[in-house]
C-alpha positions in Angstrom: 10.4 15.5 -49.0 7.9 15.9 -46.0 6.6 12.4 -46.8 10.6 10.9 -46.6 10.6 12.1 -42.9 7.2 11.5 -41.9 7.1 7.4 -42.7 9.5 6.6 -40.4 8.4 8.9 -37.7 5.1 6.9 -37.9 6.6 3.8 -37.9 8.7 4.6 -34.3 5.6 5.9 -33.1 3.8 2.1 -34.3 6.5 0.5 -32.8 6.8 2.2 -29.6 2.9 1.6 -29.3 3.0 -2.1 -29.3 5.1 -1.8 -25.9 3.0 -3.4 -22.8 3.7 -3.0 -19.5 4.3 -6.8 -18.3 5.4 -6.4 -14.8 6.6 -9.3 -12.4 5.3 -8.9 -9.4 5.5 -11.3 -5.7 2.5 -13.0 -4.6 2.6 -10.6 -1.6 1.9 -7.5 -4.5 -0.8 -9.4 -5.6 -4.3 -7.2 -5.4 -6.3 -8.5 -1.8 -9.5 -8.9 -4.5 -7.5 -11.3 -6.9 -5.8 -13.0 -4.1 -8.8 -14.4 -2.3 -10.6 -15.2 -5.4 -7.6 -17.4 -6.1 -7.0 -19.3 -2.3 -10.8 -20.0 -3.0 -10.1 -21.9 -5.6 -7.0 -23.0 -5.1 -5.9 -23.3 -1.3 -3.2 -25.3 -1.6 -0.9 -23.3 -4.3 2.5 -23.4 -4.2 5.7 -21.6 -6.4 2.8 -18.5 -7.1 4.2 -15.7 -9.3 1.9 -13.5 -11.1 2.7 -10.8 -13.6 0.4 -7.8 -14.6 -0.9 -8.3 -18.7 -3.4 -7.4 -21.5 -5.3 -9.7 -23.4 -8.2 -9.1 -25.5 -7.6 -5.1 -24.5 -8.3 -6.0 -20.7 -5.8 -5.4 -17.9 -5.5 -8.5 -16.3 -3.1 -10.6 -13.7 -1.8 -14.1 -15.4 -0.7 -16.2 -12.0 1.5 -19.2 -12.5 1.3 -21.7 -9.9 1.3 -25.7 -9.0 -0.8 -27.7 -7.1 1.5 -30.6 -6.2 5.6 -29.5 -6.1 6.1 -32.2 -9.0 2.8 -31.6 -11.2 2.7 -29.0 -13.9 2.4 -25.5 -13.9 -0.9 -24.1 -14.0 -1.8 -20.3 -15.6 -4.6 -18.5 -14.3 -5.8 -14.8 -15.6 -7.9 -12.6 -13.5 -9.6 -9.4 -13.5 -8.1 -6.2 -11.2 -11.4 -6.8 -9.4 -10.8 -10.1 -8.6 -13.0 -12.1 -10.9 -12.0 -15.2 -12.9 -11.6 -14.4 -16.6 -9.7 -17.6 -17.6 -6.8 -20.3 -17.7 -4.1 -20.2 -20.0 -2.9 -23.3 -21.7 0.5 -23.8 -21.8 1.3 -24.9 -25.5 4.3 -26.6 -27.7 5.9 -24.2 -30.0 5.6 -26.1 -33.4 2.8 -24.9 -35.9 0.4 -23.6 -32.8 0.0 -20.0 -34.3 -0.8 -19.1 -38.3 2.6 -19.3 -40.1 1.8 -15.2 -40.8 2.5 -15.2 -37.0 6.1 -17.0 -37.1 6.7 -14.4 -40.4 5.6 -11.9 -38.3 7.9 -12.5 -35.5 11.0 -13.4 -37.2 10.5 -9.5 -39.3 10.5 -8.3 -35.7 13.5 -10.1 -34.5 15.3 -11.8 -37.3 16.3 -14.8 -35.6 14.6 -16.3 -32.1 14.2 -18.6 -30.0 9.7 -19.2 -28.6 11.3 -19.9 -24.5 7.4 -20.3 -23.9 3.9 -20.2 -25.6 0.6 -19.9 -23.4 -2.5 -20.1 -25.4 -5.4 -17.6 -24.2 -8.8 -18.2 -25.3 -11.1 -15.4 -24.8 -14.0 -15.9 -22.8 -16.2 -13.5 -24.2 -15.9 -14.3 -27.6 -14.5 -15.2 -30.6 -10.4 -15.4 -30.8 -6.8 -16.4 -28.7 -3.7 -14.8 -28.1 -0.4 -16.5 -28.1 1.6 -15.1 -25.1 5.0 -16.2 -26.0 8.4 -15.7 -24.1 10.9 -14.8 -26.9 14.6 -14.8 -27.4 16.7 -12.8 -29.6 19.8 -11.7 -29.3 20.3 -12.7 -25.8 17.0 -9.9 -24.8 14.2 -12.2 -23.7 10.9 -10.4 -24.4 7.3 -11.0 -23.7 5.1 -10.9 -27.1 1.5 -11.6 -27.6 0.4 -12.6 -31.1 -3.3 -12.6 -31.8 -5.2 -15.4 -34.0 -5.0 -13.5 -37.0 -0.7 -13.6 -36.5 -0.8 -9.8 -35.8 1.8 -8.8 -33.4 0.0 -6.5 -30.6 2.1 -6.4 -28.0 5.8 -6.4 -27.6 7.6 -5.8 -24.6 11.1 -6.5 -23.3 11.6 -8.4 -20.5 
């Protein structure tokens, strides 16, 4: 009987941990530290927007900007401190993860929508993360998927 209400109390508490804390933020909340690091390297930014994440278990700030007003945008990850840890690649949506990773997600959601797939490579070692914008029942959420497929964060936006 104990076992009957103890399996689903683990999985909420599974659940509720693969919440992250993905918060929008103005280029003027950007840290000072991250924000000269970045006009260094990239002095004439435009349309910046950053929003606080985790990959690879660090807490880092993903900034989305352009270079030109009709070029591509451009993803850029630093570290709280200010240091570069690495670009994100803005990827297509068809067969860029393992197919456990589109099983995954549609278990988690049913049916969805990918609104937008960055590809982060980590630096420091072996693996990516797929930072994906997702749709589902009109929520839009922000999930990362790691190269195994694994769902590790999940967040709604």
């Amino acid at each position: 009987m104990r076992n009957k209400f103890l399996k689903p109390g683990f999985l909420v508490l599974a659940l509720l941990s693969l919440s992250v804390n993905a918060e929008i933020l103005d280029k003027e909340a950007i840290p000072s530290p991250i924000k000269d690091q970045f006009y260094k390297r990239h002095p004439n930014a435009m349309d910046i927007s950053a929003e606080k994440k985790t990959h690879f278990k660090q807490a880092l700030y993903e900034i989305s900007f352009k270079e030109e007003k009709d070029k591509a945008t451009m993803i850029e990850l630093y570290r709280s401190n200010g240091h570069f840890f690495v670009n994100g690649d803005n990827v297509t949506t068809s067969n860029m993860m393992p197919s456990v990773g589109y099983d995954n997600l549609k278990a988690a959601f049913g049916t969805y929508t990918i609104k937008n797939a960055t590809l982060v490579v980590n630096p420091n070692g072996i693996g990516e993360e797929y930072d994906l914008t997702v749709n589902a029942s009109g929520n839009n959420w922000s999930v990362i998927v790691d190269h195994n497929g694994n769902i590790t964060q999940k967040e709604r936006d």
